[in-house]
C-alpha positions as CSV (number, residue, x, y, z in Angstrom):
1,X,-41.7,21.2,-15.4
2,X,-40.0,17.7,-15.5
3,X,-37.9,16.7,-12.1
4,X,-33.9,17.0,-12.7
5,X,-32.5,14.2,-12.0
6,X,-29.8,14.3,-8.7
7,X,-26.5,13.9,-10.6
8,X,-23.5,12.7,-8.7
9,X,-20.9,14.7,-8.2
10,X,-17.7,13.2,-9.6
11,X,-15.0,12.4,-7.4
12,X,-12.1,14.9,-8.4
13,X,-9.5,12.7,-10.3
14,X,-6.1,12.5,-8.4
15,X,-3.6,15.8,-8.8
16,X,0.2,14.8,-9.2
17,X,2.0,15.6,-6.1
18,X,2.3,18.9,-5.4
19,X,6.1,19.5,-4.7
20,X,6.7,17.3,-8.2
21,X,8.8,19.6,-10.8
22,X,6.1,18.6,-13.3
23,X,3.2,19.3,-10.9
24,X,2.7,23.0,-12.9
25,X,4.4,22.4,-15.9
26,X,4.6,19.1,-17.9
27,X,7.4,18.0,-20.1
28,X,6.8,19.8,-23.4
29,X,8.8,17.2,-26.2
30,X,8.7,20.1,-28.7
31,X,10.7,22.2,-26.7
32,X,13.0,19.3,-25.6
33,X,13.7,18.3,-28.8
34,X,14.9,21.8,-29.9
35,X,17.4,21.6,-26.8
36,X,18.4,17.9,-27.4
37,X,18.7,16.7,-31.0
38,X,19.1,13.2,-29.7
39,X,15.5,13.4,-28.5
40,X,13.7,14.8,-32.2
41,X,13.5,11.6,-33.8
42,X,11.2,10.5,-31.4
43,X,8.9,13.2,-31.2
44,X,6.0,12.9,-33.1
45,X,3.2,15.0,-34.2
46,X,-0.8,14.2,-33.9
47,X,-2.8,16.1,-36.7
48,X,-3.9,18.9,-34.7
49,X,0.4,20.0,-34.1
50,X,0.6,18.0,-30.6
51,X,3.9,16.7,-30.0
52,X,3.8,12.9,-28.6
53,X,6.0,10.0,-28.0
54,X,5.5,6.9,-28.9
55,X,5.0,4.7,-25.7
56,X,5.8,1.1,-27.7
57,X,8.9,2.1,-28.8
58,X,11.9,1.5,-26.0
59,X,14.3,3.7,-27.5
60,X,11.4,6.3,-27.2
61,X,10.8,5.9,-23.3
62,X,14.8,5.5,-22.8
63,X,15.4,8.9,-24.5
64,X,12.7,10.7,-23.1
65,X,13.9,9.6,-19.2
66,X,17.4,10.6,-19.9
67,X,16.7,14.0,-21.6
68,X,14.6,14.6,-18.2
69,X,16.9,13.5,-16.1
70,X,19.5,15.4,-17.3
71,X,16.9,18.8,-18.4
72,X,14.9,19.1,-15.5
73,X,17.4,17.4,-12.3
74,X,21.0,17.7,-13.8
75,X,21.3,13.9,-14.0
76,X,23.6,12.1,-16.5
77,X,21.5,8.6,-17.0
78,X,21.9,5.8,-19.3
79,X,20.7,2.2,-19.2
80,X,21.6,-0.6,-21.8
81,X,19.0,-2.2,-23.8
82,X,16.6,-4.4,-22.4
83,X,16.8,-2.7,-18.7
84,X,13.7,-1.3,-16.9
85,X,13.4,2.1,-17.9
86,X,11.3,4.0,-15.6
87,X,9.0,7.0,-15.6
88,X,9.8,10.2,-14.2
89,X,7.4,11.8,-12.8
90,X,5.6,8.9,-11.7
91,X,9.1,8.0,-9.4
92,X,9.0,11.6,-8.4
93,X,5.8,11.2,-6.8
94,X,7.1,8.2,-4.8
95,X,10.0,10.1,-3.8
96,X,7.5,13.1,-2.7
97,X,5.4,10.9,-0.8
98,X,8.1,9.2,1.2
99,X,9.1,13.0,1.8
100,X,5.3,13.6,3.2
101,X,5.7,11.0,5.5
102,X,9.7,11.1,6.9
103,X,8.1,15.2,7.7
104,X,4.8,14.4,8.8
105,X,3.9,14.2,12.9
106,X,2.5,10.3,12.4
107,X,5.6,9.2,13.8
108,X,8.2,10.7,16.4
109,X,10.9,12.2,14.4
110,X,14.4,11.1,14.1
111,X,16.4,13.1,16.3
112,X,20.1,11.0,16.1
113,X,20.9,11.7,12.8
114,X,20.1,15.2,12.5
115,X,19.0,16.4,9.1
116,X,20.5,13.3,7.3
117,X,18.2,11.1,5.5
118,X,19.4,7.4,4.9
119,X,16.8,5.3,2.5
120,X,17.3,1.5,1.4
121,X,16.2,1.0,-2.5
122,X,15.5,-2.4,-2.7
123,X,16.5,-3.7,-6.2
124,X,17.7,-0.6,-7.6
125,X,17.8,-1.7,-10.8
126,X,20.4,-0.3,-13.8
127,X,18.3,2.8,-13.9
128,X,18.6,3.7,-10.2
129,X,16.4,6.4,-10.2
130,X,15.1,6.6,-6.7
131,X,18.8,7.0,-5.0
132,X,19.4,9.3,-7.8
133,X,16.3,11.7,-7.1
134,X,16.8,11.4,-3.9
135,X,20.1,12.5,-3.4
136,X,19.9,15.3,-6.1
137,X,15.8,16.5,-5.1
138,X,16.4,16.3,-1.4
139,X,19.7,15.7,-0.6
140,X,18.9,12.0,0.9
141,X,21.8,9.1,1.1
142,X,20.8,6.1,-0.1
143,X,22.1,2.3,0.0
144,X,20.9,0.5,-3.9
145,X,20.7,-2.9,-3.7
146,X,20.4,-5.6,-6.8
147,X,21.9,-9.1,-7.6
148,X,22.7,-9.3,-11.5
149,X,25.7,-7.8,-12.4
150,X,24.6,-5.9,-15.6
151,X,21.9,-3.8,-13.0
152,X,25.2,-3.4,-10.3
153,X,27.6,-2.2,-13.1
154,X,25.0,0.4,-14.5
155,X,24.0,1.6,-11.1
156,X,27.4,2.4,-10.5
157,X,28.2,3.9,-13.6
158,X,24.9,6.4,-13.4
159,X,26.9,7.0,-9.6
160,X,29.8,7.8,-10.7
161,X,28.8,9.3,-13.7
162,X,26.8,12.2,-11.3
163,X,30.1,13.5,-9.3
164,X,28.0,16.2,-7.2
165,X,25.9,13.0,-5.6
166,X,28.1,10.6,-6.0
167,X,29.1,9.9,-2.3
168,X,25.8,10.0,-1.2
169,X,24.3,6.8,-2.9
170,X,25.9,3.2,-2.1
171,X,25.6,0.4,-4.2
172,X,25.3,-3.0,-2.7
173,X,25.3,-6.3,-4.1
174,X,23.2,-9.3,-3.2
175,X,24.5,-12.8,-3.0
176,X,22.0,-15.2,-4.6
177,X,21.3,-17.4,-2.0
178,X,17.8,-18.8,-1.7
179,X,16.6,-19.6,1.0
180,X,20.0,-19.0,3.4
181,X,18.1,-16.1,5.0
182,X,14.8,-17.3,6.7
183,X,13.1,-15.5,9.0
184,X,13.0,-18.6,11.4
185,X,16.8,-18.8,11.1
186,X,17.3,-15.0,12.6
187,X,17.8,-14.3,16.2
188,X,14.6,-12.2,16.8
189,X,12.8,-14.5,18.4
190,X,9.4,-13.0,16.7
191,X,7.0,-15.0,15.0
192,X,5.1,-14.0,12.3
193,X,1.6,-15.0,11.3
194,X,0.7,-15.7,8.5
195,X,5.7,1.3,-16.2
196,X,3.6,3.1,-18.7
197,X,2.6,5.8,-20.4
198,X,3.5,9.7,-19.2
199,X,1.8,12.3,-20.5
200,X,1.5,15.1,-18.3
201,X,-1.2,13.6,-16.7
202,X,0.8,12.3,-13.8
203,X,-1.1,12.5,-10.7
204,X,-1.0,11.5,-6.8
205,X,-3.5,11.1,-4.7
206,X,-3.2,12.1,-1.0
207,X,-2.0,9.0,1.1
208,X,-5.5,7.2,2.5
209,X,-4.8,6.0,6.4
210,X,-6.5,2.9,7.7
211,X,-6.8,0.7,9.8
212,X,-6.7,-2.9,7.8
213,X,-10.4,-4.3,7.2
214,X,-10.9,-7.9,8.2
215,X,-12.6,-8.5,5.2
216,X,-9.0,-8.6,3.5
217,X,-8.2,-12.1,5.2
218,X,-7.0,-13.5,2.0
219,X,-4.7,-17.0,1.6
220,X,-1.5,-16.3,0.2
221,X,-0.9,-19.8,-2.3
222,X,1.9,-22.0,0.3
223,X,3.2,-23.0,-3.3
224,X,3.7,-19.1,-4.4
225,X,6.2,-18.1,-1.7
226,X,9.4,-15.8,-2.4
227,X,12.1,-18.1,-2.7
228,X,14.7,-15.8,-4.1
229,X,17.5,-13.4,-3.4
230,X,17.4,-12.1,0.2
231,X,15.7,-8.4,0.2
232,X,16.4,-6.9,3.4
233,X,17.9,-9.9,5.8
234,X,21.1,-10.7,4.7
235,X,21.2,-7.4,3.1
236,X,20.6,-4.7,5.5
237,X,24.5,-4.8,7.9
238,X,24.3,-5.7,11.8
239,X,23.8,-2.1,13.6
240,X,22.7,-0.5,10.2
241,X,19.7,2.6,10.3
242,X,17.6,3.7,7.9
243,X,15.1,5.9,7.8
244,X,13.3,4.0,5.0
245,X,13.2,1.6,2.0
246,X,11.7,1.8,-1.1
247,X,10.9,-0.5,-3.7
248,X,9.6,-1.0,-7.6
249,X,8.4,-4.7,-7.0
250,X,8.4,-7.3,-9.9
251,X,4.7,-7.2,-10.0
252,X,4.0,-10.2,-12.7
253,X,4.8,-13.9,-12.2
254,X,5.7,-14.6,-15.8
255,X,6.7,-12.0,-18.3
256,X,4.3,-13.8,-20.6
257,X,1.8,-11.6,-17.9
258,X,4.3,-8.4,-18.1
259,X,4.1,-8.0,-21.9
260,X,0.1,-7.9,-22.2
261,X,0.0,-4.5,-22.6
262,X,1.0,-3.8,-26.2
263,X,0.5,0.0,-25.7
264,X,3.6,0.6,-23.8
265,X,7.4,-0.3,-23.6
266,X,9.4,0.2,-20.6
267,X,11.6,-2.7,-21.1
268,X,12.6,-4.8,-17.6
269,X,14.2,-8.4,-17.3
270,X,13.1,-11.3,-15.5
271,X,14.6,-10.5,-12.3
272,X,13.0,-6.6,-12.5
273,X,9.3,-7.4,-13.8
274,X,8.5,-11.3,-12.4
275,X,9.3,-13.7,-9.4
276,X,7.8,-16.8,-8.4
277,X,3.8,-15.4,-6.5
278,X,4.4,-12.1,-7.7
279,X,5.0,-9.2,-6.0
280,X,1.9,-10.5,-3.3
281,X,4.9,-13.1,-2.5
282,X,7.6,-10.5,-3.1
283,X,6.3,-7.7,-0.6
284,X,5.0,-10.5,1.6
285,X,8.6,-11.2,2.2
286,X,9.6,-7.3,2.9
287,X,6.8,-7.5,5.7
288,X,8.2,-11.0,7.3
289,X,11.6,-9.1,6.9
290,X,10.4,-5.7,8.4
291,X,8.7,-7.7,11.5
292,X,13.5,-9.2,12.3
293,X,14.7,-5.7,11.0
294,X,11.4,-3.2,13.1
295,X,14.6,-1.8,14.8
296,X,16.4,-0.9,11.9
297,X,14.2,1.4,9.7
298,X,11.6,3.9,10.3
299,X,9.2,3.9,7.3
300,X,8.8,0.4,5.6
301,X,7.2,1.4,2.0
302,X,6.6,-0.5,-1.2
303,X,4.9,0.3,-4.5
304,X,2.1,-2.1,-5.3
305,X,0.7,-3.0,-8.8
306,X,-2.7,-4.4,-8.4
307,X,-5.3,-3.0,-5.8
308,X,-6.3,-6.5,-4.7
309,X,-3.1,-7.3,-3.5
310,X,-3.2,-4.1,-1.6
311,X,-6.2,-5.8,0.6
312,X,-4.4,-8.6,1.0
313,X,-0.6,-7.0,2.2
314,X,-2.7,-4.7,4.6
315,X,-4.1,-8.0,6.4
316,X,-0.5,-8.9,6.2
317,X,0.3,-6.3,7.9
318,X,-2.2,-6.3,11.0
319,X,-1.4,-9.8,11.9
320,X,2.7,-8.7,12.5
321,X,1.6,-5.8,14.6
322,X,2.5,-2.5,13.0
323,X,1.8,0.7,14.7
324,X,0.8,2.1,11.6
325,X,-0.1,1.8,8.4
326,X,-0.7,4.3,5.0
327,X,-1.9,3.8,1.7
328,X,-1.4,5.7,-1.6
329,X,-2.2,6.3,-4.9
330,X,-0.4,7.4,-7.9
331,X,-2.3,8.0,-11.2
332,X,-0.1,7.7,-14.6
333,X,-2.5,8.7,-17.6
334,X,-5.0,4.8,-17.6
335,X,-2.3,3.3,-15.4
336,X,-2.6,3.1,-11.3
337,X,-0.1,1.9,-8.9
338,X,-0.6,2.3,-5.2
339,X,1.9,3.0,-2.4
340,X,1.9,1.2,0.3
341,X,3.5,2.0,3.9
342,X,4.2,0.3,7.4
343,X,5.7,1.2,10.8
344,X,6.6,-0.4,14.0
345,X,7.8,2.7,15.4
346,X,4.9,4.1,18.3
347,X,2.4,6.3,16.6
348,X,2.6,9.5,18.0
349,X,-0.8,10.6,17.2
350,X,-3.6,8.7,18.9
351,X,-6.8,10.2,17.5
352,X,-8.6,7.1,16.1
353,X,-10.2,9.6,13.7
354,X,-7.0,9.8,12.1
355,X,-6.7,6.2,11.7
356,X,-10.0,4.8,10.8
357,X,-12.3,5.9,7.8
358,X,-14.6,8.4,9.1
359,X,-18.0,6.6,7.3
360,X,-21.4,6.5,8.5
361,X,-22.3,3.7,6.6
362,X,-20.3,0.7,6.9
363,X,-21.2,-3.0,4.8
364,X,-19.4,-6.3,4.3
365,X,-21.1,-9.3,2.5
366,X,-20.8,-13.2,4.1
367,X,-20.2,-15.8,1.2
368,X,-19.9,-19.1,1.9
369,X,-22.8,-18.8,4.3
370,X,-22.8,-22.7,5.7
371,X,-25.8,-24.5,4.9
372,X,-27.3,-25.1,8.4
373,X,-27.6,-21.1,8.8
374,X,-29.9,-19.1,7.8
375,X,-30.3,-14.7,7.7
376,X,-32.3,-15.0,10.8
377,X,-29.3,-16.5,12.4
378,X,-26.9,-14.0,12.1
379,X,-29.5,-11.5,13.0
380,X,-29.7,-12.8,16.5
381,X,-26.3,-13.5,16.7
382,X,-25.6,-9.9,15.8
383,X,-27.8,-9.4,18.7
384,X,-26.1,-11.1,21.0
385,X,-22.5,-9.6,20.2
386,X,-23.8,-6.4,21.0
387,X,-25.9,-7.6,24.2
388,X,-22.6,-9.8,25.7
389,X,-21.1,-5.8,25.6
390,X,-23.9,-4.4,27.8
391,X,-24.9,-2.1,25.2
392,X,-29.0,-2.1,24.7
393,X,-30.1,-4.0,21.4
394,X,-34.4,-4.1,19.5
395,X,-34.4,-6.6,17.1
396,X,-37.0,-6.6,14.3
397,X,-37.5,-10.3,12.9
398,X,-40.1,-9.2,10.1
399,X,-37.5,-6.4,9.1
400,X,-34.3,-7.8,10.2
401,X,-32.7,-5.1,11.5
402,X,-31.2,-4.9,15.2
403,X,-31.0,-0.8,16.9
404,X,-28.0,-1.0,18.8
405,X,-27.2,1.8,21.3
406,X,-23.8,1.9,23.0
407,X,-22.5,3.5,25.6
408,X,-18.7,4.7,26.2
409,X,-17.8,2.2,28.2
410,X,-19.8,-0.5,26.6
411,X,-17.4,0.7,23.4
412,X,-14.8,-0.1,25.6
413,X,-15.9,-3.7,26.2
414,X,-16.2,-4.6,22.5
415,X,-13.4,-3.4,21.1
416,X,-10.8,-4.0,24.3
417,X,-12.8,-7.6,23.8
418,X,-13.5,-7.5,27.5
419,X,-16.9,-9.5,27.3
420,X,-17.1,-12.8,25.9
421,X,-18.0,-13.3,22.3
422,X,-21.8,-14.6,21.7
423,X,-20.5,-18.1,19.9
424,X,-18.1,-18.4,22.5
425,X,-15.1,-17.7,19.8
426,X,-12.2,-17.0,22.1
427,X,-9.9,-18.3,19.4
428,X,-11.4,-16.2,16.0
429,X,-8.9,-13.3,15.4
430,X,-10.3,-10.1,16.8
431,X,-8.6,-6.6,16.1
432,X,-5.3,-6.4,17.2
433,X,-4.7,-5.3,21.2
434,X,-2.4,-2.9,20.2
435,X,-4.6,-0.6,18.3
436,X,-7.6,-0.9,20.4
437,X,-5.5,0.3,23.5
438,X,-3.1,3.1,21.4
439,X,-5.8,4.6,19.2
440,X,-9.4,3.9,21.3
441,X,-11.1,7.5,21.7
442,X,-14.4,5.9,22.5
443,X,-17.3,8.9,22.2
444,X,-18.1,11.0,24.6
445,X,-21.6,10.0,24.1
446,X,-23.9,7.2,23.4
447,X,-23.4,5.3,19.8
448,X,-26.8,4.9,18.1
449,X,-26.8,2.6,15.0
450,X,-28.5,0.3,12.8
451,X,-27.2,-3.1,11.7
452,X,-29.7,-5.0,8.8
453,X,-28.8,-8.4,7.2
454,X,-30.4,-9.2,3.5
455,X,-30.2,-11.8,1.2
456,X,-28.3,-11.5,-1.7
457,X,-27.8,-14.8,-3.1
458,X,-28.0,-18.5,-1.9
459,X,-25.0,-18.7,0.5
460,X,-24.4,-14.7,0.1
461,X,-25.5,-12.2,3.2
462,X,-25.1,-8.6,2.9
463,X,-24.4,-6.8,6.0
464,X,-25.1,-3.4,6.1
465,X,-24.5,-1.2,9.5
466,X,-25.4,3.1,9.6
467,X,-24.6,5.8,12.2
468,X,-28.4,7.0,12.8
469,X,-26.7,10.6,13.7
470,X,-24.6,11.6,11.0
471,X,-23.0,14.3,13.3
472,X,-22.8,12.0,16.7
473,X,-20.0,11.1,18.2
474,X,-16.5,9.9,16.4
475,X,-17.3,7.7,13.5
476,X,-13.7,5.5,13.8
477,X,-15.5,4.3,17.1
478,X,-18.1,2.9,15.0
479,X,-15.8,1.7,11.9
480,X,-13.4,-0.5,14.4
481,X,-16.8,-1.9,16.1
482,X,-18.4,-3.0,12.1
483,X,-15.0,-4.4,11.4
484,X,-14.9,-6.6,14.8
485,X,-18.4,-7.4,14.4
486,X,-17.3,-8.8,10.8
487,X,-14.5,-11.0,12.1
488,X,-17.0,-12.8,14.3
489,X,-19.7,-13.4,12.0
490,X,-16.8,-14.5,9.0
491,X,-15.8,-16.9,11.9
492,X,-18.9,-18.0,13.0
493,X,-20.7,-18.6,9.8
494,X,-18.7,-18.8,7.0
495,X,-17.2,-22.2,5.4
496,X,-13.4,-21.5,5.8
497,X,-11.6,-21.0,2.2
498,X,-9.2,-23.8,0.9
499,X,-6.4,-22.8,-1.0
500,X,-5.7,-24.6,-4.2
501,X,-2.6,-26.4,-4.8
């Protein structure tokens, strides 16, 4: 009888957010064009009877969100031609998920205000559709924020035009100054280092914690900066509180780059869908702002466009010091966007295995190896990390592997970077102090692992470290070790990366 073959089990694909009104039943067009007339035109027909809208067509999208709106959340809408018109059960989600985590435990809760909810949108846009699911889902107030006067006048209007919410959400207008608010200029004192198709399908995924991976150190191009409107400096009024902000980022730097997709039409105008860096720069500059304004807000949150730059804003933020930082993401029929969220408020929950991916096999590759180095190299110096820590190493040259067994305290002494690195790299960046001494839960036990070094490609070094006890002791112990361990080698070995002009 012939062998099966193991098949791998699928990952489940992403459910839309549970509390979403579209989470059990999705918008049926047939039965929304029999309610609204306005909407029939638009409602096509596949040749099996399916009713479908036609993503390309602006009108489409535009009637579709205001028949929603006004159907399913008793919203009058309207936006004029051209505008970003956004989805609505994808902004659902977002508002759900900043729901999850103003009500979860990660951070003290708000006691000053009560039961009233104050959120920041930052460029609101004409549509402004978070402050107006906000305020009609969950009762939140809201301050909107945009600089053109076409997006001010239409945020208004869909304000005023919604009488039951209408003194809930504030609309606030930006003076286009570049450049007048710097982060340098404030009186802080810190320094800081450096829409598409809806089908039904609309999912969320749970929000993934972690703790940034050093492996994201990525440059952010000096010449790709945000030079435009302020976002939250200049914006955000001395003594002002908010529990969060929000934001739909330009994520495109031309909108040569936002029309490549000829299978949707959502609309958007220069200031909504591009800036200078794109929204890497854009968000950048909400983290530099969040570091002056930490007092001021709660919840920092932003959604993010391309996964990459996810790595790279989570690096971001571990060199400004959050407390704490969450990840998201939300699943729109072939499209992904991801949510990401920061805090400077104290955690207050300090089980690393809340914190750090719970893995028992961890692996980062070195590129760029320099040419005096060699695989052998790193082994011992692997060696000697470990060793400096007082934890006992058995290195295998002819298999290059290095058994590593670490005791609590010895876990202490790497990540609280008590003993001396092995290259004598005082100055490489090692995890931050704050989250080694808020979240460390060393095991109760020893930490038995294996670290092996292979050859990928000239110059390329694959790293590979594994738990040897699956069910030992807390595996975020042994994460926030790999990820030190990582930083040192990077720094040690690796030819530093120059940015191009």
């Amino acid at each position: 009888m012939p062998s099966k073959k193991n098949k791998r089990k699928r990952p489940e694909r992403p459910t839309i957010h549970p509390k979403n009104k579209y989470s059990d039943n999705p918008p049926d067009f047939s039965l929304l064009a029999s309610l609204y007339p306005s909407l029939k035109p638009f409602v096509l027909y596949s040749r099996d009877g399916r009713p479908r809208i036609d993503w390309t067509d602006f009108n489409s999208t535009r009637e579709l969100t205001r028949v929603l709106l006004l159907h399913d959340h008793g919203l009058n809408w309207w936006i004029p031609d051209g505008q970003l018109c956004p989805t609505v059960p994808n902004r659902s989600n977002y508002i759900h998920w900043v729901e999850d985590l103003l009500s979860s435990d990660i951070i003290p809760k708000n006691s000053n205000n009560g039961d009233i909810v104050r959120g920041f949108d930052i460029g609101t846009g004409a549509n402004c559709i978070y402050p107006l699911l906000g305020a009609s889902l969950l009762g939140w107030t809201f301050v909107g924020s945009d600089v053109t006067d076409v997006a001010l006048e239409w945020a208004e209007k869909n304000v005023k035009g919604n009488q039951h919410i209408s003194k809930l959400i504030e609309i606030r207008k930006v003076t286009d100054c570049q450049g007048a608010i710097s982060i340098e200029d404030s009186n802080c004192g810190e320094s800081i280092n450096c829409e598409n198709k809806m089908d039904g399908n609309v999912t969320v995924v749970e929000e993934a914690e972690l703790l940034p991976s050093s492996s994201f150190d990525l440059p952010l191009d000096m010449n790709k900066k945000y030079s435009g409107p302020p976002l939250l400096l200049g914006v955000v009024k001395d003594g002002e509180k908010f529990d969060f902000c929000m934001c739909n980022p330009p994520f495109f730097e031309t909108m040569e780059e936002a029309g490549l997709n000829p299978k949707t039409s959502c609309g958007g105008t220069p200031e909504e869908m591009v800036c200078p860096g794109g929204e890497k720069a854009f968000i950048t500059r909400i983290i530099e702002d969040s570091v002056v304004l930490k007092e001021s807000f709660r919840w920092f949150t932003s959604m993010v466009g391309r996964k990459v730059n996810l790595k790279f804003l989570t690096s971001k933020l571990r060199n400004v010091g959050v407390t704490i930082v969450k990840t998201t993401e939300f699943v729109q029929g072939k499209t992904c966007r991801w949510g990401l969220a920061w805090s400077f408020v104290p955690s207050a929950r300090k089980i690393i295995s809340l914190l750090v991916p719970k893995k028992s096999s961890l692996s980062f590759t070195l590129e760029g190896l320099q040419r005096q180095f060699s695989a052998f190299h790193v082994l011992q110096s692997i060696e000697s990390f470990f060793c400096t820590g007082g934890a006992s190493c058995k290195l295998n040259a002819s298999s290059f592997v290095v058994d590593i067994t670490a005791s609590n305290d010895q876990c202490k002494a790497i990540l609280r970077d008590e003993a001396k690195h092995p290259n004598g790299a005082a100055t490489c960046n090692t995890l931050e102090a704050s989250h080694s001494s808020n979240y460390l839960h060393p095991p109760s036990n020893n930490l038995s692992f294996r670290v092996s070094v292979f050859q990928q490609i000239p110059g390329t070094l694959l790293v590979k470290a594994s738990l040897q006890h699956r069910d030992g002791p807390v595996p975020g112990v042994f994460s926030l070790i790999i990820q030190q361990l990582e930083k040192i080698l990077r720094c040690k070995f690796c030819r530093e990366k120059t940015t191009r002009n």
